[in-house]
PDB file of N, CA, C and O in Angstrom:
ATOM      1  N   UNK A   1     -12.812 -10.351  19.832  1.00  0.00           N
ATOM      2  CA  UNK A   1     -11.461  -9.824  19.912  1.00  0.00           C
ATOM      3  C   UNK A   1     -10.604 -10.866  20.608  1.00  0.00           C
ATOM      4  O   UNK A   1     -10.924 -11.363  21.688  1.00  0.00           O
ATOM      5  N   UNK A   2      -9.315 -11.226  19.827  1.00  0.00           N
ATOM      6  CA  UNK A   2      -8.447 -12.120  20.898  1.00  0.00           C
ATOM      7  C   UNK A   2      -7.082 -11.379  20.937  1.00  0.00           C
ATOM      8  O   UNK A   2      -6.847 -10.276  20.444  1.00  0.00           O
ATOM      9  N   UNK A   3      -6.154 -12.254  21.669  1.00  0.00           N
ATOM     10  CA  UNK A   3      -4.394 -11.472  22.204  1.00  0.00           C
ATOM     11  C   UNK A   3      -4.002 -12.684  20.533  1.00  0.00           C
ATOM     12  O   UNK A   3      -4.365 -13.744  20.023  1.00  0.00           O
ATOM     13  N   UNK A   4      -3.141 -11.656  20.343  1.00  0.00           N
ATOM     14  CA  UNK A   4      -2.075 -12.096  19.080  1.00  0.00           C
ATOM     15  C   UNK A   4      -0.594 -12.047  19.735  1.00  0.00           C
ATOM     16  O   UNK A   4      -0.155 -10.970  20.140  1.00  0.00           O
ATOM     17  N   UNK A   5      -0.186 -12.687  19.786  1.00  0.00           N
ATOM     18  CA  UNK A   5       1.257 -12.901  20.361  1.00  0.00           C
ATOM     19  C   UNK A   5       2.076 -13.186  19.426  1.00  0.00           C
ATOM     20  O   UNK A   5       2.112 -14.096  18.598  1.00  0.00           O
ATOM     21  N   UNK A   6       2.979 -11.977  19.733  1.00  0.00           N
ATOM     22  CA  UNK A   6       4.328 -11.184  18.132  1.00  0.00           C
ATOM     23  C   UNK A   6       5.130 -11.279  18.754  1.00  0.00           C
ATOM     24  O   UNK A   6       4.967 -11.442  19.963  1.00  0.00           O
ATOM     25  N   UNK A   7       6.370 -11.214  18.171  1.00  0.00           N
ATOM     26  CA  UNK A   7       7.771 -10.716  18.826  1.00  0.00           C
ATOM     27  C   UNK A   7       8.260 -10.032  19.355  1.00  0.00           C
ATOM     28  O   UNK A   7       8.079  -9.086  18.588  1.00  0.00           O
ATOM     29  N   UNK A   8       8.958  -9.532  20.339  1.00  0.00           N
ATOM     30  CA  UNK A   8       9.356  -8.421  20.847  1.00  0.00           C
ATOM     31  C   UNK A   8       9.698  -7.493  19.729  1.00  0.00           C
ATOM     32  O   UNK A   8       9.020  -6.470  19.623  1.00  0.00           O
ATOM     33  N   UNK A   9      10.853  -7.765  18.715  1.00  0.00           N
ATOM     34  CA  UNK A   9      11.240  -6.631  17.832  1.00  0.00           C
ATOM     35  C   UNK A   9       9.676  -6.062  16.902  1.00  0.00           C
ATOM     36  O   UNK A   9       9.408  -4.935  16.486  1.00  0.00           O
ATOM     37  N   UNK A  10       9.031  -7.096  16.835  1.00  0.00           N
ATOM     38  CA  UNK A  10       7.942  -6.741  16.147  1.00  0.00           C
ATOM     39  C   UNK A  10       6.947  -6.054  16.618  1.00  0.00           C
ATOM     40  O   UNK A  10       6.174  -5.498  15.839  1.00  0.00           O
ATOM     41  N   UNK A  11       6.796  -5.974  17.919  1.00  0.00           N
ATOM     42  CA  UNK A  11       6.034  -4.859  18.617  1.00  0.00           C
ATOM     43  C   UNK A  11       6.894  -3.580  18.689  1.00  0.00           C
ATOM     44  O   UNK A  11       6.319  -2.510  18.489  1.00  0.00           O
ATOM     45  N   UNK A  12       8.111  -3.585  18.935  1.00  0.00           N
ATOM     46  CA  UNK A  12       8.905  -2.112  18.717  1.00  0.00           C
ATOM     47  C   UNK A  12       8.486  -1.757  17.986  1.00  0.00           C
ATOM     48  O   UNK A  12       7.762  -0.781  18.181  1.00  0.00           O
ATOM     49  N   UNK A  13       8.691  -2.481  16.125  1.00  0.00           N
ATOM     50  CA  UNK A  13       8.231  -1.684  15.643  1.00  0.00           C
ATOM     51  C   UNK A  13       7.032  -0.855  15.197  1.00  0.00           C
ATOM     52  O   UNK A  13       6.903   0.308  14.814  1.00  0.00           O
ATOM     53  N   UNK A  14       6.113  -1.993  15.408  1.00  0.00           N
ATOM     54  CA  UNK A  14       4.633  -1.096  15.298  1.00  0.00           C
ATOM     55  C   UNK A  14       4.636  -0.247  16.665  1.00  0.00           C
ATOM     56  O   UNK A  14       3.546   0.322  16.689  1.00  0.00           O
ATOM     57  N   UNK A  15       5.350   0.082  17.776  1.00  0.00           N
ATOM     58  CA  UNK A  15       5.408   0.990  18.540  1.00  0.00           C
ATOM     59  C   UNK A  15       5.847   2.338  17.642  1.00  0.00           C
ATOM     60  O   UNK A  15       5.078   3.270  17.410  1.00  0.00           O
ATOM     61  N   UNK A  16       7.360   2.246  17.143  1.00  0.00           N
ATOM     62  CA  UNK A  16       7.779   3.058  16.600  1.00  0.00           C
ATOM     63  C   UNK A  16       6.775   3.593  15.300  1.00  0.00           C
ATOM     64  O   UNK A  16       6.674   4.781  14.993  1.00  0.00           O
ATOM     65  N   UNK A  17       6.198   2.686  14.741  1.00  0.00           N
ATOM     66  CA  UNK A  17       5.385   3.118  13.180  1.00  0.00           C
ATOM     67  C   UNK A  17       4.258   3.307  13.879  1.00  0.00           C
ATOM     68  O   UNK A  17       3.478   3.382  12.929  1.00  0.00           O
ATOM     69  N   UNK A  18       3.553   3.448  14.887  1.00  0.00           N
ATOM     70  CA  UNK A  18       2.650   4.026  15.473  1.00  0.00           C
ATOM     71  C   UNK A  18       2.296   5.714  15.470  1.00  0.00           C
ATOM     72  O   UNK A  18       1.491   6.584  15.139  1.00  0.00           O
ATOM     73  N   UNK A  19       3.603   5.408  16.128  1.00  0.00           N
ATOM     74  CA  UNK A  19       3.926   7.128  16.754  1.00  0.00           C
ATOM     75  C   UNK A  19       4.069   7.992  15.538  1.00  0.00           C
ATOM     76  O   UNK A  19       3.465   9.064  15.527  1.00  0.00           O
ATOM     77  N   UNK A  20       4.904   7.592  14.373  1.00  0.00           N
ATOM     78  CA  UNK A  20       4.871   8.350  13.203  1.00  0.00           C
ATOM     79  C   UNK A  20       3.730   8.300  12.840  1.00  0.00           C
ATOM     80  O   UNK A  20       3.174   9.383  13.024  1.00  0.00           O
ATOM     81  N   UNK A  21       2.885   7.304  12.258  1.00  0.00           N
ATOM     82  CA  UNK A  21       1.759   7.835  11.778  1.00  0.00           C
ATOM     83  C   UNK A  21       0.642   8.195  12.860  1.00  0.00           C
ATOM     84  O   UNK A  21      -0.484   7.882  12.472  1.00  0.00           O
ATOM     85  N   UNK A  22       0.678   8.631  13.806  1.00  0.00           N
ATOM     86  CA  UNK A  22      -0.144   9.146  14.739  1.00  0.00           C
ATOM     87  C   UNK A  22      -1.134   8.027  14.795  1.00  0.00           C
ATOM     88  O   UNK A  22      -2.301   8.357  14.586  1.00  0.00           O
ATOM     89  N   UNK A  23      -0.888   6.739  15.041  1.00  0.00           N
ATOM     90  CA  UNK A  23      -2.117   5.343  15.243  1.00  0.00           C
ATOM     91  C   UNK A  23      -1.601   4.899  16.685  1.00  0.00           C
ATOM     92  O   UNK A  23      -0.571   5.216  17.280  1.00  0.00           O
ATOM     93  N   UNK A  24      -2.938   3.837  17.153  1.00  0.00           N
ATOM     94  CA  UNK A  24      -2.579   3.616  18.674  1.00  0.00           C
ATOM     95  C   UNK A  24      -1.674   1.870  18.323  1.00  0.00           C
ATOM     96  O   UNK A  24      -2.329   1.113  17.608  1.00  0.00           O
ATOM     97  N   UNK A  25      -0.773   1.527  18.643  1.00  0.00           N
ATOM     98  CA  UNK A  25      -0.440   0.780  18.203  1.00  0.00           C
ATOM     99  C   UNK A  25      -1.056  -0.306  18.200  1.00  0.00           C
ATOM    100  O   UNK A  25      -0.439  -1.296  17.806  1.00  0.00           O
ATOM    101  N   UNK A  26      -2.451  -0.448  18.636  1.00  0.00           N
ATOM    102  CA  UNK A  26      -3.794  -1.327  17.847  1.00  0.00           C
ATOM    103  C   UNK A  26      -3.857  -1.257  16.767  1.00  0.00           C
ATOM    104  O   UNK A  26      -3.752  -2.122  15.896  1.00  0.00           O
ATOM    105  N   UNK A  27      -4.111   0.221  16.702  1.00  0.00           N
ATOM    106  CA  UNK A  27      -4.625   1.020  14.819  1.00  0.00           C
ATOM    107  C   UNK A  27      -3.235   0.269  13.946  1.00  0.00           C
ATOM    108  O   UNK A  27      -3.369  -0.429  12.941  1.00  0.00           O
ATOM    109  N   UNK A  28      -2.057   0.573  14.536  1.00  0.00           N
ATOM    110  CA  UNK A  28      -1.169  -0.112  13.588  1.00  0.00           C
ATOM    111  C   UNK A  28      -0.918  -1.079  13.135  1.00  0.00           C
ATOM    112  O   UNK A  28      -0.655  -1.176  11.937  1.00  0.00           O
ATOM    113  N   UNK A  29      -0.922  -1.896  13.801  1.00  0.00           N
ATOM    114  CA  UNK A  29      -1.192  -3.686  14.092  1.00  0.00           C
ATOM    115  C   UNK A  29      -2.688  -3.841  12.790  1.00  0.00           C
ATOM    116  O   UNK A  29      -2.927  -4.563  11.822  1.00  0.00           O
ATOM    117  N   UNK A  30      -3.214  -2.980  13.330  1.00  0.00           N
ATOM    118  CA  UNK A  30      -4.465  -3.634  12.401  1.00  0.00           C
ATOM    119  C   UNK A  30      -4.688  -2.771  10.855  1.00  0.00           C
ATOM    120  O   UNK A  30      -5.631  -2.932  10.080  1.00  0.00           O
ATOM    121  N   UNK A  31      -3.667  -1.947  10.711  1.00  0.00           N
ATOM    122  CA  UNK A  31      -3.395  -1.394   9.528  1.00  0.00           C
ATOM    123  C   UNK A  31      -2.567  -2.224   8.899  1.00  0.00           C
ATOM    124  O   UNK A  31      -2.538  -2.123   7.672  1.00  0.00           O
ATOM    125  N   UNK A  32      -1.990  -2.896   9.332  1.00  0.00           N
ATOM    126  CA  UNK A  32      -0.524  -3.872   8.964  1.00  0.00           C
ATOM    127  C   UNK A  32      -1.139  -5.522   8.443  1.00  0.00           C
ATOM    128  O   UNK A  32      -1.000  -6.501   7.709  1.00  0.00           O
ATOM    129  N   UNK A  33      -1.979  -4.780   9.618  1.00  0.00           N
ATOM    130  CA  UNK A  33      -2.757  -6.793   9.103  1.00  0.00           C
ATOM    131  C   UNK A  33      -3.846  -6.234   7.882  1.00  0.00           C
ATOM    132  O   UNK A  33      -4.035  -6.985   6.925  1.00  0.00           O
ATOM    133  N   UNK A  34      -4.364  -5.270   7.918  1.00  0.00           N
ATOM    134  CA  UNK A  34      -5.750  -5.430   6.422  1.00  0.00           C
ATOM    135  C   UNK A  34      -4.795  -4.928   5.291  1.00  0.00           C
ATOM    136  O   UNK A  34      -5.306  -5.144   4.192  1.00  0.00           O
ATOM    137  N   UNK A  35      -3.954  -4.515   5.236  1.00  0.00           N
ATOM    138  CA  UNK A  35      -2.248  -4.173   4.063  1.00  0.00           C
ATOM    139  C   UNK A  35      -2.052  -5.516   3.412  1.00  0.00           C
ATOM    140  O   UNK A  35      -2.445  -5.944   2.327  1.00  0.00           O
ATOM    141  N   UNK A  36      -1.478  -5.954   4.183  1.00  0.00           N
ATOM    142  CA  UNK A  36      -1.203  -7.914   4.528  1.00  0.00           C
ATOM    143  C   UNK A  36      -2.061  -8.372   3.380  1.00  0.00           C
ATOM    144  O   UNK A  36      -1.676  -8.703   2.258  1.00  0.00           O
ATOM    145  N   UNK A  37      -3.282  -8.334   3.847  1.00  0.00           N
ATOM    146  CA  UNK A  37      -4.370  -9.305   3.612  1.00  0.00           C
ATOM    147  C   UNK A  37      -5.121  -8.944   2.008  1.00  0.00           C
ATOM    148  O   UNK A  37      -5.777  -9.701   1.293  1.00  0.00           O
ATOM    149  N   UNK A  38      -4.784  -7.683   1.817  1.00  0.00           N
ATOM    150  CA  UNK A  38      -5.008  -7.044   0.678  1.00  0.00           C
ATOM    151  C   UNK A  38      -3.846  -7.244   0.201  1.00  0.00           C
ATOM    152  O   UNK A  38      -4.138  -7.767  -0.874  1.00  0.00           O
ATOM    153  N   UNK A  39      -3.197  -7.218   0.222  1.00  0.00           N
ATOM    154  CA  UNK A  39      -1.699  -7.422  -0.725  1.00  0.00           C
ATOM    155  C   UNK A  39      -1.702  -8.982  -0.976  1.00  0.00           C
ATOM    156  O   UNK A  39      -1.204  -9.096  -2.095  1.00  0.00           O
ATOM    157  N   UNK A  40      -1.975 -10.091  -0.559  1.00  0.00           N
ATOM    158  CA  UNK A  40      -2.249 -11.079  -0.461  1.00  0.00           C
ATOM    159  C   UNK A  40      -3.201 -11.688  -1.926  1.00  0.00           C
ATOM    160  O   UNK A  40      -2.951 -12.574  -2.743  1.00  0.00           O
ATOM    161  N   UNK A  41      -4.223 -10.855  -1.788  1.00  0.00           N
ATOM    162  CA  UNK A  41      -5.425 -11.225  -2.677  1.00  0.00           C
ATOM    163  C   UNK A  41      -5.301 -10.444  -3.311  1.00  0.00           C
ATOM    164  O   UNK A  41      -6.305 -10.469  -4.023  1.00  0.00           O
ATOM    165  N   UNK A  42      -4.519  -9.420  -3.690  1.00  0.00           N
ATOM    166  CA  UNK A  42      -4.242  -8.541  -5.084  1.00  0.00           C
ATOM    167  C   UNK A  42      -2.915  -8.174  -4.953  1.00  0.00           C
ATOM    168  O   UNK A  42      -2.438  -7.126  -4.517  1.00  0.00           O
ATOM    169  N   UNK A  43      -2.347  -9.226  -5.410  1.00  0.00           N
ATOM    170  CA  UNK A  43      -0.987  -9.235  -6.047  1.00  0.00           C
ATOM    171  C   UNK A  43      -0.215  -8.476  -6.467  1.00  0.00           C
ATOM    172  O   UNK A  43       0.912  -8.094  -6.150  1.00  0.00           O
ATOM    173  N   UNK A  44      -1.521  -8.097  -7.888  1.00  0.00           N
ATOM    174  CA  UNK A  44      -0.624  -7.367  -8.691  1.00  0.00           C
ATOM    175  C   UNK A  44      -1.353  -5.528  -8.678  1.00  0.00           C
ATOM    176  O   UNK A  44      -1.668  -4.598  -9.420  1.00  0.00           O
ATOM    177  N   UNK A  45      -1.309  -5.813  -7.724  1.00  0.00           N
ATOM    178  CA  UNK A  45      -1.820  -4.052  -7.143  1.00  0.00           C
ATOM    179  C   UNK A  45      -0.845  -3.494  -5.975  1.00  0.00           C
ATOM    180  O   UNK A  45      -0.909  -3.882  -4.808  1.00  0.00           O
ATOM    181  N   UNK A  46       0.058  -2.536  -6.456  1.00  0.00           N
ATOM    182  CA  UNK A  46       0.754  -1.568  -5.823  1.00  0.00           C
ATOM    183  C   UNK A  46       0.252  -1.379  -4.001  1.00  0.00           C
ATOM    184  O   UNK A  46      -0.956  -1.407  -3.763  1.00  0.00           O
ATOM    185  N   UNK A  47       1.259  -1.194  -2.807  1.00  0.00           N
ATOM    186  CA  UNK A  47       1.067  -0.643  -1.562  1.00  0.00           C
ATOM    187  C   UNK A  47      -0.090   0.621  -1.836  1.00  0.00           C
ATOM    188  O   UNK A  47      -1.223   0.774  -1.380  1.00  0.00           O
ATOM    189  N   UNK A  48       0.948   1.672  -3.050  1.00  0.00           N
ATOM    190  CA  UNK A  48      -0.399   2.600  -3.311  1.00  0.00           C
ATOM    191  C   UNK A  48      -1.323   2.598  -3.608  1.00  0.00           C
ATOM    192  O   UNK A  48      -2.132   3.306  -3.009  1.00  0.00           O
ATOM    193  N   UNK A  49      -1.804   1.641  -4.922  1.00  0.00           N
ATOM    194  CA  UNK A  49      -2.526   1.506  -5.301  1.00  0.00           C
ATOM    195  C   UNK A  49      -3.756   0.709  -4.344  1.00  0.00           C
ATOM    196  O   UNK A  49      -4.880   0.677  -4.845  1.00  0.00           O
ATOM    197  N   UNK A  50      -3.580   0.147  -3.143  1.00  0.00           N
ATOM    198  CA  UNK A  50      -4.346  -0.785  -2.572  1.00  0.00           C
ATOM    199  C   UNK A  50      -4.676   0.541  -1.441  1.00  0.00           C
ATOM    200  O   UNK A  50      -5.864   0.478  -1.123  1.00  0.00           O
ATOM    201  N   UNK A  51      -4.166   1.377  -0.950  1.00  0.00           N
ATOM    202  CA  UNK A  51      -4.428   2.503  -0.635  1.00  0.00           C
ATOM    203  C   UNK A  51      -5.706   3.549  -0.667  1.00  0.00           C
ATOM    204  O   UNK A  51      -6.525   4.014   0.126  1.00  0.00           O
ATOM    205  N   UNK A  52      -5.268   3.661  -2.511  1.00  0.00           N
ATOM    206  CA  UNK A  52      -6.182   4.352  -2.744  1.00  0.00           C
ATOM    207  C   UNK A  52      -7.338   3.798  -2.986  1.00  0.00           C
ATOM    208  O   UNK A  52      -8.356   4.425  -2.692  1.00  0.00           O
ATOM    209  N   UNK A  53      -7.403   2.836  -3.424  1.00  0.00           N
ATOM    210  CA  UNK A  53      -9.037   1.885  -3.327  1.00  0.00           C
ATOM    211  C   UNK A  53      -9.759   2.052  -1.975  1.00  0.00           C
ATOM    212  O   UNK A  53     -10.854   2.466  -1.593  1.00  0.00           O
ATOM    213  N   UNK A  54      -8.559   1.500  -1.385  1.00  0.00           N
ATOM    214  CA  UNK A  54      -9.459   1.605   0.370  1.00  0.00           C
ATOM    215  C   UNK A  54      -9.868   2.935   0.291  1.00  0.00           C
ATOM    216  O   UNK A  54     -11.090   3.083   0.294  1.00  0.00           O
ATOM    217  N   UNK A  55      -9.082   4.104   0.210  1.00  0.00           N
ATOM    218  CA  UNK A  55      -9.995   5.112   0.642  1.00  0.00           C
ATOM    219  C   UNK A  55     -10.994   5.717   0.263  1.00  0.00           C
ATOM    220  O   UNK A  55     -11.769   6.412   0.919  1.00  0.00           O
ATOM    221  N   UNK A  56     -10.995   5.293  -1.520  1.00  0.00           N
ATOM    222  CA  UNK A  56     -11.855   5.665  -2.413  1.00  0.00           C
ATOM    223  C   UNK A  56     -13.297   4.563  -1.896  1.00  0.00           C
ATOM    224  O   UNK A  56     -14.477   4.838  -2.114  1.00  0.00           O
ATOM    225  N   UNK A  57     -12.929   3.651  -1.378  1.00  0.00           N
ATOM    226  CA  UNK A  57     -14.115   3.039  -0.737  1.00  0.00           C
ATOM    227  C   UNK A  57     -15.025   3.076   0.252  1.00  0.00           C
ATOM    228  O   UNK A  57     -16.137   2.585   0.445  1.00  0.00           O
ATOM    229  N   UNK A  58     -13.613   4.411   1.350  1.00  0.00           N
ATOM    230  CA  UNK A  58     -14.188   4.995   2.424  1.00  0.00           C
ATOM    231  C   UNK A  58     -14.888   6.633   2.232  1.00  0.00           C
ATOM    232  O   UNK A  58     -15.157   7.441   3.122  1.00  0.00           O
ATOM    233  N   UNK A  59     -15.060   6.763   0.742  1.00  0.00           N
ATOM    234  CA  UNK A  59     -15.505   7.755   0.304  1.00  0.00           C
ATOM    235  C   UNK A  59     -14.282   9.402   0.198  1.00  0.00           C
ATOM    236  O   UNK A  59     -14.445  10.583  -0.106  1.00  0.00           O
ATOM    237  N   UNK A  60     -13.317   8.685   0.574  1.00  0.00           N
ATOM    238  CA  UNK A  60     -12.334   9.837   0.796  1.00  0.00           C
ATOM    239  C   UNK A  60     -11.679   9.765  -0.690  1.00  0.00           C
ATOM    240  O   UNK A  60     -11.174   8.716  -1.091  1.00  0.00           O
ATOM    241  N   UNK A  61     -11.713  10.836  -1.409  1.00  0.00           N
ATOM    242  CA  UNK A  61     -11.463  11.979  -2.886  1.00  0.00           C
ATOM    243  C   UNK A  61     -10.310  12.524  -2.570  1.00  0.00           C
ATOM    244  O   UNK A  61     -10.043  12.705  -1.382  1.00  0.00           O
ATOM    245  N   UNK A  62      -9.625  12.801  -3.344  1.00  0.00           N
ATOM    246  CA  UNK A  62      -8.371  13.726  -3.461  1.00  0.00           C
ATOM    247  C   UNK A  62      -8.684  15.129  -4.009  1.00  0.00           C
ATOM    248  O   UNK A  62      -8.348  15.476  -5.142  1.00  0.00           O
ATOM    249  N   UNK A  63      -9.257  15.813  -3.258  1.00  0.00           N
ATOM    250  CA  UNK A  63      -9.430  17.369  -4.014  1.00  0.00           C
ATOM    251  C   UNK A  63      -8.333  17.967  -4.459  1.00  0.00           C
ATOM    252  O   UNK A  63      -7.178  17.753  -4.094  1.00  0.00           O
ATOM    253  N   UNK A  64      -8.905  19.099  -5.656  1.00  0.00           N
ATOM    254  CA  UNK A  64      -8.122  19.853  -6.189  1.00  0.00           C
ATOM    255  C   UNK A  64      -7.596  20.522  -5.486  1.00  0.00           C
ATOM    256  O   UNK A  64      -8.363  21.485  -5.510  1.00  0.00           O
ATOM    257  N   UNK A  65      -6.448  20.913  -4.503  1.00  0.00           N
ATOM    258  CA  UNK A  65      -6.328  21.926  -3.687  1.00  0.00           C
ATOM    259  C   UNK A  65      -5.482  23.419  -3.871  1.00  0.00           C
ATOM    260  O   UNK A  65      -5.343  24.322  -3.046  1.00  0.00           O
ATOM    261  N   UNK A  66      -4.768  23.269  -5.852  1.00  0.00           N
ATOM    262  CA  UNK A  66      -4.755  24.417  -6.528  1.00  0.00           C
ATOM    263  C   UNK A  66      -5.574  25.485  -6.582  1.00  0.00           C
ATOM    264  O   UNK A  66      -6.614  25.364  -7.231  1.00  0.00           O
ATOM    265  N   UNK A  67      -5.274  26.759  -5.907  1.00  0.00           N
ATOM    266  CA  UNK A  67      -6.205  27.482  -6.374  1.00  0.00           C
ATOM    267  C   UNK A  67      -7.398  27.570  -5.081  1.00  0.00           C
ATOM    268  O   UNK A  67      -8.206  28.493  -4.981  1.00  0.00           O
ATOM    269  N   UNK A  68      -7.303  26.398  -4.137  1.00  0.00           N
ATOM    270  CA  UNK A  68      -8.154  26.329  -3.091  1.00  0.00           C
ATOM    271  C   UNK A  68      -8.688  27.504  -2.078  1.00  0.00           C
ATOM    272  O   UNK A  68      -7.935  27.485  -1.104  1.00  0.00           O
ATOM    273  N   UNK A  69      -9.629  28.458  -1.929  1.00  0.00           N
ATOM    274  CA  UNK A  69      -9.644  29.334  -0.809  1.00  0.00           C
ATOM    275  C   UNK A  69      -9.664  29.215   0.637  1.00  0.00           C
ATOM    276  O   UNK A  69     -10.267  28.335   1.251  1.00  0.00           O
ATOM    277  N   UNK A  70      -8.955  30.170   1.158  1.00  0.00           N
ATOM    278  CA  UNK A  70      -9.006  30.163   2.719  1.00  0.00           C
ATOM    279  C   UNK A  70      -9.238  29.900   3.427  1.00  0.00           C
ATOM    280  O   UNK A  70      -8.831  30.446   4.452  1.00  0.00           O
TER     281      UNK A  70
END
């Protein structure tokens, strides 16, 4: 693990985009950087689309939730 040294405005904002998505502004920082890095090496693949791979990789499915019980 090392210190990454950002900008002031640039830590606001992963302060601020922290708090919305409920991440510690580590988690954000390092959501921002594997986004980055994937968007990087697949071009031509959508924010969403690079999304849903990751999660489909973390085994996380989109259930049907029509119709879903209680």
């Amino acid at each position: 693990m090392g210190i990454v040294n950002i900008e002031d405005e640039l830590h606001e904002q992963l302060r601020r985009a922290s708090r919305a998505s409920c991440r510690s502004i580590n988690a954000q920082a390092a959501f921002w950087i594997r986004i980055g890095m994937l968007g990087e090496l697949n071009p031509g693949l959508t924010f969403q689309e690079l999304a849903a791979r990751e999660l489909k990789a973390a085994g996380v499915g989109a259930a049907d939730l029509t119709g879903a019980a209680a």
